[in-house]
Kinemage of the C-alpha trace (Angstrom):
@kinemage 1
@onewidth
@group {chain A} dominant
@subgroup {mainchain}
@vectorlist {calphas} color= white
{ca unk a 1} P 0.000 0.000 0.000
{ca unk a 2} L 1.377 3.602 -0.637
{ca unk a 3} L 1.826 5.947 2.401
{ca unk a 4} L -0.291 8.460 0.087
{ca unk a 5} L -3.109 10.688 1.032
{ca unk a 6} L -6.080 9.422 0.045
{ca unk a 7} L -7.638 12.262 -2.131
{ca unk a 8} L -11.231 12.466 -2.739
{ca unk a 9} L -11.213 10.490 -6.487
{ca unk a 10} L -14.592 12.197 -7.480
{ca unk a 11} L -13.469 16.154 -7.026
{ca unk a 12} L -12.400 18.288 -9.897
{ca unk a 13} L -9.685 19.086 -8.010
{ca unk a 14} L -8.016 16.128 -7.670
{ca unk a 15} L -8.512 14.988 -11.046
{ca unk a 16} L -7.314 18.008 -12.520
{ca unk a 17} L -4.245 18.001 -10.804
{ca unk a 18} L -4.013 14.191 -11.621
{ca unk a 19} L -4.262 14.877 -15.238
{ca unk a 20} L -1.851 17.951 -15.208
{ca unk a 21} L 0.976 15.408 -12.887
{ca unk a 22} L 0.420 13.017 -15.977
{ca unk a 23} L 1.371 15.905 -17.934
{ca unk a 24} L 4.296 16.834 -16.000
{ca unk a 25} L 6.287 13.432 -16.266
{ca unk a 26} L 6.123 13.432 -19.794
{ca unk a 27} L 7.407 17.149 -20.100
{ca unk a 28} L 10.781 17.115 -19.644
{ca unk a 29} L 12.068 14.507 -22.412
{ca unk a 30} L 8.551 14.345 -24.948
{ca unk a 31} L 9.485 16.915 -27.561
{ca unk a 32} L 11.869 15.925 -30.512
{ca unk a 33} L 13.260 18.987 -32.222
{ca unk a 34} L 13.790 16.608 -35.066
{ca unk a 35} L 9.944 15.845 -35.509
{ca unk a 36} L 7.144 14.376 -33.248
{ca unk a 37} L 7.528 13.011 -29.815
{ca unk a 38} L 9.385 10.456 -27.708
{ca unk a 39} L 7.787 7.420 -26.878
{ca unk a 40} L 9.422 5.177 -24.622
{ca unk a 41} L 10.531 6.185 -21.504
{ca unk a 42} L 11.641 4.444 -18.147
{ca unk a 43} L 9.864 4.911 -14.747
{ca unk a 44} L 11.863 7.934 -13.337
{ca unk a 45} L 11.339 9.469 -17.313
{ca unk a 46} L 14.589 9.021 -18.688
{ca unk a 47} L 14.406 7.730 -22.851
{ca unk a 48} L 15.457 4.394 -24.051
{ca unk a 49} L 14.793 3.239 -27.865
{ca unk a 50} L 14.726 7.333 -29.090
{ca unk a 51} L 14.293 6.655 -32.497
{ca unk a 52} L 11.529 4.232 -32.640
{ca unk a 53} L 7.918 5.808 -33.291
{ca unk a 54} L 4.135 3.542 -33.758
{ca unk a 55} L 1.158 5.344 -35.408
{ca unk a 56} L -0.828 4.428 -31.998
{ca unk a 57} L 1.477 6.812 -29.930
{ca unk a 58} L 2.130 9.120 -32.247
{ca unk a 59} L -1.370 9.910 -32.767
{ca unk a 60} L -2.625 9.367 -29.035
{ca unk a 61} L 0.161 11.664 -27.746
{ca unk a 62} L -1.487 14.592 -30.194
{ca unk a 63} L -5.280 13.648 -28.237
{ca unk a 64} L -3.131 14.207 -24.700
{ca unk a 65} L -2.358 17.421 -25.742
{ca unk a 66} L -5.707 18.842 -27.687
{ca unk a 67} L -7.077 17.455 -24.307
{ca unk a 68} L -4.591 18.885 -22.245
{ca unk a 69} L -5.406 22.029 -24.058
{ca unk a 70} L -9.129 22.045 -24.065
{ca unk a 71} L -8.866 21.575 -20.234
{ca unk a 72} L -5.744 24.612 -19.543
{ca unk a 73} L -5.856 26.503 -22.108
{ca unk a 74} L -1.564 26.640 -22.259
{ca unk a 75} L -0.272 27.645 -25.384
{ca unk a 76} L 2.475 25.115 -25.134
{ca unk a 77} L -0.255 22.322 -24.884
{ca unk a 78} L -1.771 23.277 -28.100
{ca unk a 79} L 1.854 24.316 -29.601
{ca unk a 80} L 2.768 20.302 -28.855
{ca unk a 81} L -0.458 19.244 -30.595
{ca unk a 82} L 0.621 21.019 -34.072
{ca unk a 83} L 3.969 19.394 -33.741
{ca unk a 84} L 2.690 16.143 -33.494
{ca unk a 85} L 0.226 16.252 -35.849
{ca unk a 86} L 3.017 17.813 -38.275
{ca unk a 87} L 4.776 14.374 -37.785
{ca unk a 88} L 1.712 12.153 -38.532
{ca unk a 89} L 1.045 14.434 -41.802
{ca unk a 90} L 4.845 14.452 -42.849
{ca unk a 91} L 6.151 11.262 -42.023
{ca unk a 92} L 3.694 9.101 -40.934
{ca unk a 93} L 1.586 9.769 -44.147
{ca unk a 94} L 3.114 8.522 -47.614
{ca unk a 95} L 1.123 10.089 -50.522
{ca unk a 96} L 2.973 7.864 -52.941
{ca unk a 97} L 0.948 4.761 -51.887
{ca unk a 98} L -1.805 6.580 -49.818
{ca unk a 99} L -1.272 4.982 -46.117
{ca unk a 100} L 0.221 5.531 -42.828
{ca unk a 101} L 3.622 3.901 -41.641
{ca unk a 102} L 2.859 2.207 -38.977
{ca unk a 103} L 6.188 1.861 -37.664
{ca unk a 104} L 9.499 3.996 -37.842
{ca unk a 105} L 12.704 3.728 -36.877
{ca unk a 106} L 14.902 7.336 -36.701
{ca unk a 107} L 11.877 8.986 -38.954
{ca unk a 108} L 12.293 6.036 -41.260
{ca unk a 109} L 9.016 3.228 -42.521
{ca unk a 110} L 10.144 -0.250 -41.035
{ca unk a 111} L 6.554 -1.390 -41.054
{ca unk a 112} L 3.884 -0.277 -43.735
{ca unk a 113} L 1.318 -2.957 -42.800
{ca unk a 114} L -2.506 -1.039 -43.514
{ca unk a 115} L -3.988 -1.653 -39.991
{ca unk a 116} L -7.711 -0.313 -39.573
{ca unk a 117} L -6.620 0.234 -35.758
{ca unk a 118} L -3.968 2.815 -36.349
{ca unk a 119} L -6.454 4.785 -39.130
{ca unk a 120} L -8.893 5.056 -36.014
{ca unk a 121} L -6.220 6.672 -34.269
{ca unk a 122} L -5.341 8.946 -36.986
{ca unk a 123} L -8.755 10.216 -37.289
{ca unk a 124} L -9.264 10.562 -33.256
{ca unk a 125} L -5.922 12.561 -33.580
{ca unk a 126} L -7.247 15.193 -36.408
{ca unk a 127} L -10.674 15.253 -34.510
{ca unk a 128} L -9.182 16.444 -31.433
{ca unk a 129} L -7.473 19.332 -33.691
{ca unk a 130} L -10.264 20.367 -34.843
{ca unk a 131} L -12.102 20.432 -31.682
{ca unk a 132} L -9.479 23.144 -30.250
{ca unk a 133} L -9.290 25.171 -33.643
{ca unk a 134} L -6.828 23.572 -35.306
{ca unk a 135} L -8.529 24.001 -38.615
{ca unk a 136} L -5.796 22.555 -40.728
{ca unk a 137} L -6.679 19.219 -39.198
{ca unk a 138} L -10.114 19.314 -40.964
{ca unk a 139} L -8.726 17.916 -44.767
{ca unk a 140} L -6.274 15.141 -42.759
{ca unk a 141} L -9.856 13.525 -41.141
{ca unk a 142} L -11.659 13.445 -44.175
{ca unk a 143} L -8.836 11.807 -45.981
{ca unk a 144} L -8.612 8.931 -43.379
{ca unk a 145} L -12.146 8.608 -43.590
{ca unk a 146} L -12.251 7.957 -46.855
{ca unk a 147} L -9.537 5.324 -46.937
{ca unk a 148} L -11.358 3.827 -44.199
{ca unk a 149} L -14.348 3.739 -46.010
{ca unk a 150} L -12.736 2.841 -49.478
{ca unk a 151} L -10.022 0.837 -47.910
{ca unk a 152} L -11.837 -1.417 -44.802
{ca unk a 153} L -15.367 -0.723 -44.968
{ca unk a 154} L -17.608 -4.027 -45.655
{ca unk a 155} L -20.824 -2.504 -46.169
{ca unk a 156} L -22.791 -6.208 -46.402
{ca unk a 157} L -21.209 -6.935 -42.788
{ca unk a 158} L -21.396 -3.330 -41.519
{ca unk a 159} L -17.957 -3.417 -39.661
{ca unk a 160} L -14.252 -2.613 -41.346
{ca unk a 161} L -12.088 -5.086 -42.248
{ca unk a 162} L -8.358 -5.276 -39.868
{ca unk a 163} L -5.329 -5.297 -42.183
{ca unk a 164} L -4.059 -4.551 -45.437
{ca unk a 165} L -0.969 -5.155 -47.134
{ca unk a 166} L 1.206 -1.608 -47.661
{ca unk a 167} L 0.426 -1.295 -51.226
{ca unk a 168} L -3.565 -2.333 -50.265
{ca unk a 169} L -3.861 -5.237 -53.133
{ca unk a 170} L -4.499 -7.706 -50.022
{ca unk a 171} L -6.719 -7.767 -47.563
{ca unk a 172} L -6.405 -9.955 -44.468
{ca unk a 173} L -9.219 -12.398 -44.183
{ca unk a 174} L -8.903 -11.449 -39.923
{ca unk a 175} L -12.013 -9.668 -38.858
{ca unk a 176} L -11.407 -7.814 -35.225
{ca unk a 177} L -13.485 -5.582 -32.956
{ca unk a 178} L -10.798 -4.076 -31.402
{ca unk a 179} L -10.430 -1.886 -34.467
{ca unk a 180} L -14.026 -1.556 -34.405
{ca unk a 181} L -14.772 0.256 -31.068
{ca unk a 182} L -11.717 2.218 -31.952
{ca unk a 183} L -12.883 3.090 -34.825
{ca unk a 184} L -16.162 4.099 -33.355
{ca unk a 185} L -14.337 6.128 -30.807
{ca unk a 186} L -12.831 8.044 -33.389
{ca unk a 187} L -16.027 8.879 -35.162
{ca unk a 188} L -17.732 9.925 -32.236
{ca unk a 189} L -15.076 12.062 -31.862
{ca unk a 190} L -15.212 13.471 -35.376
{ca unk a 191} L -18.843 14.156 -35.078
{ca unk a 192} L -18.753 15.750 -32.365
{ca unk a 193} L -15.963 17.722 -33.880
{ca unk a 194} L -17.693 18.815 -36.902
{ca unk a 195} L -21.340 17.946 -36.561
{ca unk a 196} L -21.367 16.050 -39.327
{ca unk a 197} L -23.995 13.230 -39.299
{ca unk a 198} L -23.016 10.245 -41.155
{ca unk a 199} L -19.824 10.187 -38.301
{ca unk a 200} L -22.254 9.700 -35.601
{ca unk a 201} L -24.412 7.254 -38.019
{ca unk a 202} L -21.102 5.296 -38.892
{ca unk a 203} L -20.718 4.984 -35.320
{ca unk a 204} L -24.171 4.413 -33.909
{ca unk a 205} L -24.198 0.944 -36.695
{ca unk a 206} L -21.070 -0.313 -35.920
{ca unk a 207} L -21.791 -0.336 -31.992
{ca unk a 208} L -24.740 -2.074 -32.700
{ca unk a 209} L -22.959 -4.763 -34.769
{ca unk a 210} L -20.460 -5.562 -32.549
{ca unk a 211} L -22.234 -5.011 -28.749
{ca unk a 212} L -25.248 -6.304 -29.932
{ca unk a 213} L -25.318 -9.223 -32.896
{ca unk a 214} L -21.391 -10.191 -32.618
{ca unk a 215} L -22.034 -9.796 -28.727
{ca unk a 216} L -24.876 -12.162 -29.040
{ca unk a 217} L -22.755 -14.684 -30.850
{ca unk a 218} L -20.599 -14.706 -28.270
{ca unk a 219} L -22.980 -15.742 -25.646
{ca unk a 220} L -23.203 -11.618 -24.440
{ca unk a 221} L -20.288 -10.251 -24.002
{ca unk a 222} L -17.665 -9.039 -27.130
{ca unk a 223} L -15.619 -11.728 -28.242
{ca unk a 224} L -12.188 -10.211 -29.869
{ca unk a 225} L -11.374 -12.382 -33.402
{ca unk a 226} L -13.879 -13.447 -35.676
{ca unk a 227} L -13.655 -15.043 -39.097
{ca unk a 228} L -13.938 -13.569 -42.623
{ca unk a 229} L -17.370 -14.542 -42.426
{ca unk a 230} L -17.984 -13.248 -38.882
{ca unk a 231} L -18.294 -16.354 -37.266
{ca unk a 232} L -16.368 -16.149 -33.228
{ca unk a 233} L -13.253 -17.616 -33.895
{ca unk a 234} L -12.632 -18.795 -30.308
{ca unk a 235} L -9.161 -20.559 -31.075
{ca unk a 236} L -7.609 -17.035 -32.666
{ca unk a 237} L -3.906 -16.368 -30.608
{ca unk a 238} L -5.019 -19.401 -27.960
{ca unk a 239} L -1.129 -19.163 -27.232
{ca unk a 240} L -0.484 -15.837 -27.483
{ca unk a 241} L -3.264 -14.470 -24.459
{ca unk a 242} L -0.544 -11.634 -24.401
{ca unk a 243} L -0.765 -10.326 -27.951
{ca unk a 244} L -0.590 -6.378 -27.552
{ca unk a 245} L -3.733 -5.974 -30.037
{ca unk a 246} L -4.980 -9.325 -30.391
{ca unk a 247} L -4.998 -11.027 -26.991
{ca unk a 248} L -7.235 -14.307 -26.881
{ca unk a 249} L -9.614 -14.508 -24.478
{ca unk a 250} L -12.674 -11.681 -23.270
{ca unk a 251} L -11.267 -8.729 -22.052
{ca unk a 252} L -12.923 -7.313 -19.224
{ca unk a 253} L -11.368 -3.977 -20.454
{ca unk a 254} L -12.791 -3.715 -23.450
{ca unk a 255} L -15.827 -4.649 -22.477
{ca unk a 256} L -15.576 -1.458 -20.299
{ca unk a 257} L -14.756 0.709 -23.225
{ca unk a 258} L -17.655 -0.802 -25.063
{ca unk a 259} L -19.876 0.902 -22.131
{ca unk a 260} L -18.094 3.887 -22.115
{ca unk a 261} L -19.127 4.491 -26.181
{ca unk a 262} L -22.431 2.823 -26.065
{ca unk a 263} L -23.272 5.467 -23.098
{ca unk a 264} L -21.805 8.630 -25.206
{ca unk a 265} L -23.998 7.766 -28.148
{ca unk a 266} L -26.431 7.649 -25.825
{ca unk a 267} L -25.910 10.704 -24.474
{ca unk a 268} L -26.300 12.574 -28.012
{ca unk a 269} L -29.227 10.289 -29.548
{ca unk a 270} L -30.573 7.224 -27.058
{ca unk a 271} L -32.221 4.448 -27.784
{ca unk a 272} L -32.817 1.948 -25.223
{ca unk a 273} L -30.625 -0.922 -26.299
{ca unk a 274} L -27.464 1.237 -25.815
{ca unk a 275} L -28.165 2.006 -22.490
{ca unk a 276} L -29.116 -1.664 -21.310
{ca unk a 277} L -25.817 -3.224 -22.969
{ca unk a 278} L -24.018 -0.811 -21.463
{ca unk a 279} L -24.938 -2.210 -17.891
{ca unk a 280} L -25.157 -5.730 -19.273
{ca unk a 281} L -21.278 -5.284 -20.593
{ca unk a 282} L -19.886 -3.676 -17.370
{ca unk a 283} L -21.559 -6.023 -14.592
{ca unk a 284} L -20.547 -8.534 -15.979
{ca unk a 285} L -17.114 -8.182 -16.782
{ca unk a 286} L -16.614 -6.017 -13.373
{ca unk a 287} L -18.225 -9.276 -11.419
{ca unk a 288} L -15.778 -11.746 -13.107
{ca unk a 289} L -12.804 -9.926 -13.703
{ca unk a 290} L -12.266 -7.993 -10.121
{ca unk a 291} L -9.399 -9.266 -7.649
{ca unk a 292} L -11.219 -9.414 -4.427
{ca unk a 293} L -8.141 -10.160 -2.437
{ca unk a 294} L -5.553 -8.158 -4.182
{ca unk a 295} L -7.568 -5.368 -5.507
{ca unk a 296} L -7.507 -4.335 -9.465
{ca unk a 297} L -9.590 -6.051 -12.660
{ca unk a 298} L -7.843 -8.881 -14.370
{ca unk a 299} L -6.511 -8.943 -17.975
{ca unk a 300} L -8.707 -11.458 -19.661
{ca unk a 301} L -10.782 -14.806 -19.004
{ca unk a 302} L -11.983 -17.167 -20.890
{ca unk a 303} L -15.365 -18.528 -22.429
{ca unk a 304} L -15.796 -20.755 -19.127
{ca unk a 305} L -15.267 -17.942 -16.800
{ca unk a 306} L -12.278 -18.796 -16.002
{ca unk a 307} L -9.233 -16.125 -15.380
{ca unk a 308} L -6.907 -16.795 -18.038
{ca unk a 309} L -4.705 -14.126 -17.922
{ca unk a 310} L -4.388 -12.615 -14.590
{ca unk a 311} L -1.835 -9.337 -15.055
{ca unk a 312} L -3.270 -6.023 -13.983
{ca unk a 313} L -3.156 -3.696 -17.022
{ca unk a 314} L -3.228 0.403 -16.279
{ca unk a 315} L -6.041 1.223 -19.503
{ca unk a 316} L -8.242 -1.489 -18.006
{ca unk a 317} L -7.919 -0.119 -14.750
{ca unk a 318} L -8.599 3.588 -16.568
{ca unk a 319} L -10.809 2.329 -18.899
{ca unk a 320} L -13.561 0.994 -16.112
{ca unk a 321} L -13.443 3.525 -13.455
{ca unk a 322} L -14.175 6.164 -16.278
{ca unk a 323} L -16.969 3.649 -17.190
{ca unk a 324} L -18.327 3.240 -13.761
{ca unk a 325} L -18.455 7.121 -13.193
{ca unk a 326} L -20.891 7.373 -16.564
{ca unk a 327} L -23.187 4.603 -15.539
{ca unk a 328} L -23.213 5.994 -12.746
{ca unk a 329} L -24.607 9.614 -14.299
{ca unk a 330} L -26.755 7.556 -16.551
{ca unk a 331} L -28.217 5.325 -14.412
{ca unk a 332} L -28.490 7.613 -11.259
{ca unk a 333} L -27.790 4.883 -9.141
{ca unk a 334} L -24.909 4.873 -6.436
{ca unk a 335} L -23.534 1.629 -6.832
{ca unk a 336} L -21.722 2.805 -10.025
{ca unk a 337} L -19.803 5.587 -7.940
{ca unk a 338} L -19.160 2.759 -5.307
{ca unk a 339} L -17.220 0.595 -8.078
{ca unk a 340} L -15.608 4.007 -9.551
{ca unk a 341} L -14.665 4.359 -6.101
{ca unk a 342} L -12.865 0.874 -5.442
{ca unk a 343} L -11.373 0.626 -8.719
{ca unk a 344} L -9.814 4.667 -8.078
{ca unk a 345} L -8.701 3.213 -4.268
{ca unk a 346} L -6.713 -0.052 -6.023
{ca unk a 347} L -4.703 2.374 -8.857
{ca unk a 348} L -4.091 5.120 -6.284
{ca unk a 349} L -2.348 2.315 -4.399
{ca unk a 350} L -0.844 0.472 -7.270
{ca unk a 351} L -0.359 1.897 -9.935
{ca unk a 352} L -0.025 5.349 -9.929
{ca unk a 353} L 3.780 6.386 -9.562
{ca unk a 354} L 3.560 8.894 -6.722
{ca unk a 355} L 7.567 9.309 -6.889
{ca unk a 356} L 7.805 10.240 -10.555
{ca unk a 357} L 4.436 10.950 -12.180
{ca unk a 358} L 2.168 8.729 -14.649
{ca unk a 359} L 0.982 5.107 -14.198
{ca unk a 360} L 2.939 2.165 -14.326
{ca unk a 361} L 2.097 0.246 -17.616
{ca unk a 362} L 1.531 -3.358 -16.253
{ca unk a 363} L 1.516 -5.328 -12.977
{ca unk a 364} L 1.303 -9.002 -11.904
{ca unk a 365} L -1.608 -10.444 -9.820
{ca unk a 366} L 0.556 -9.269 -6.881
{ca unk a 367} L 0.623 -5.989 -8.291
{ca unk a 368} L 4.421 -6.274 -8.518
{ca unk a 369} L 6.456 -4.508 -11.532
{ca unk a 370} L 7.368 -6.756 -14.105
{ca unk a 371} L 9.928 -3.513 -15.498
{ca unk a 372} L 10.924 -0.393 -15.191
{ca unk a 373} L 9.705 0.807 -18.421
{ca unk a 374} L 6.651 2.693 -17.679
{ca unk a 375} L 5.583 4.014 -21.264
{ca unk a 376} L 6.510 1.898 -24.718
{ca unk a 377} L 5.673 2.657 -28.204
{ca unk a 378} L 2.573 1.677 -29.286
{ca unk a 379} L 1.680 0.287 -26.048
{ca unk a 380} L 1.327 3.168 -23.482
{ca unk a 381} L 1.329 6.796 -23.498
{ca unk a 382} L -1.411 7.437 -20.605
{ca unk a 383} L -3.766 8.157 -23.772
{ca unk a 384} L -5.937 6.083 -21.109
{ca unk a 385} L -5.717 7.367 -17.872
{ca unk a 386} L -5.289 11.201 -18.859
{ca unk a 387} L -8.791 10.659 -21.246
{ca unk a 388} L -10.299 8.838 -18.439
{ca unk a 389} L -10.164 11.472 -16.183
{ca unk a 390} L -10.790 14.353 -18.637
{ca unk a 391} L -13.907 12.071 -19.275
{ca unk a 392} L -15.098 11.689 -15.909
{ca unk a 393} L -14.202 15.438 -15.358
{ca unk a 394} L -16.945 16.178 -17.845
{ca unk a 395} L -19.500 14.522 -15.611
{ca unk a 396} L -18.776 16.075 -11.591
{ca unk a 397} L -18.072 19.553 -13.050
């Protein structure tokens, strides 16, 4: 347990300052003159791997700062966003075959793989732009939407497709809903941006394909890898629970998410099912997944029940308390803030770094480090706990 103060988790106060600490770790070492940002850093902040830049961070570290912005109005917050967004439009993008690296090494492509995932990060980036002024963003979303929609977009399915090759002349027959909710994060996002309806439409369908009729073929909760033909594929990375996009297995986490967009888009336009999976998707995963004896919310479990990958992940953590605060809004009902509560209690203990700043990226079932690297590329940036907050922000101010 950490000798820390225990703050009151549901003042703006305290989750302001949490979000501006967040802020504060990255600051010293984030900013490359040479383009974009830093990505992997050690617990106490320090760099290792410099050179080495993923889509995912790239364009989650320019939402941290459009948010940062939105919420503190600091030049140098919006001044970072332009910078990174500079990097995603210059070096990131190749007009030559119309895609997104989605891996460099010192400013250089060492993966071009098409993934649907890392679009629906590039358009959550350029929709945060907008949504602080940054009007030059406005031509970079509608050109990832449409190679989203000309690209992934299965129209007799309604969901996207997952991968294409670099030059796009193949098309993985691998059908996920990670990319999916992502994706519908990132339209949300862009329609609330812009006001532009067929975002919010685009969104509103695919959260009823996947929460609803692939959630329904996956006995109610949202399986992760499905066939060409949607069909669950339930033996998808059986060895590889671990896989950093692809991990086999239900994850309570994204389960969480799901209720987190289901609830938004009910927020702008309801209808009832959105509000009842919502619950349906968060009760249950919260009642399987949640270490009664260690505190935290396992990693994954599998189609008997059973805990199958018992690690304590920081975005789950993030992820559900932020979920549990707007069921709690929705639903009026205490219990929510009671869960929002417990989950706050375990990462205040755990996994927030009260010596340096940030979250620590993963811990075991004994909440014990596995490393001291705190942020990777492509795998962390505290996209999840600094949106989390600003989220629940929204909702106690």
């Amino acid at each position: 347990m950490n000798a820390q103060a225990t703050p009151d988790f549901r003042s703006a106060e305290f989750l302001t300052g949490h979000i501006q600490s967040i802020l504060d770790f990255y600051a010293p070492n984030v900013m490359d003159p040479s383009g974009g940002f830093f990505q992997n850093f050690h617990d106490d902040g320090s760099l290792f791997s410099p050179g080495t830049r993923h889509l995912v961070s790239s364009t989650r570290m320019v939402f941290n700062y459009c948010t940062a912005y939105r919420l503190f109005g600091k030049a140098e917050y919006r001044d970072a966003a332009v910078h990174g967004l500079a990097y995603v439009d210059q070096v990131h993008w190749d007009s030559e075959r119309q895609g997104y690296h989605w891996l460099l090494e010192n400013h250089q492509p060492v993966d071009q793989t098409n993934h649907c995932y890392g679009l629906a990060f590039v358009m959550l980036a350029y929709a945060s732009a907008i949504g602080i002024g940054i009007e030059s963003a406005r031509e970079g979303l509608y050109r990832v939407w449409s190679l989203l929609e000309e690209k992934f977009w299965l129209p007799e399915q309604g969901i996207y497709a997952d991968e294409a090759s670099a030059d796009w002349n193949s098309l993985s027959s691998y059908r996920g809903q990670n990319a999916n909710m992502h994706c519908c994060e990132a339209l949300i996002a862009a329609y609330e941006a812009t006001g532009d309806a067929q975002f919010f439409q685009r969104a509103r369908d695919l959260a009823e394909t996947v929460a609803v009729k692939l959630a329904a073929k996956g006995g109610g909760l949202v399986w992760e890898h499905y066939t060409e033909s949607l069909e669950v594929d339930w033996d998808y990375n059986r060895e590889d629970p671990k896989n950093l996009y692809r991990p086999w297995g239900f994850q309570p986490g994204h389960q969480t998410e799901w209720t987190k967009l289901l609830l938004t888009l009910h927020a702008h336009k309801p209808e009832a099912w959105m509000l009842s999976r919502a619950r349906a998707l968060f009760d249950e995963s919260f009642d399987r997944c949640w270490d009664s004896a260690r505190g935290g919310i396992y990693y994954g479990h599998s189609p008997e029940g059973d805990i199958c990958d018992d690690d304590k992940y920081f975005w789950v953590q993030a992820e559900s308390f932020a979920a549990a605060a707007m069921l709690a809004s929705a639903t009026g009902e205490e219990h929510y803030w009671k869960i929002y509560q417990k989950i706050w209690g375990y990462c205040w203990d755990h996994m927030v770094d009260h010596q340096y700043g940030a979250w620590y990226r993963l811990l075991n079932a004994d909440n014990q480090r596995y490393s001291n690297e705190k942020s990777a590329a492509g795998a962390k940036c505290d996209y999840h706990t600094l949106g989390a907050c600003a989220q629940t922000l929204q909702l106690i101010k």
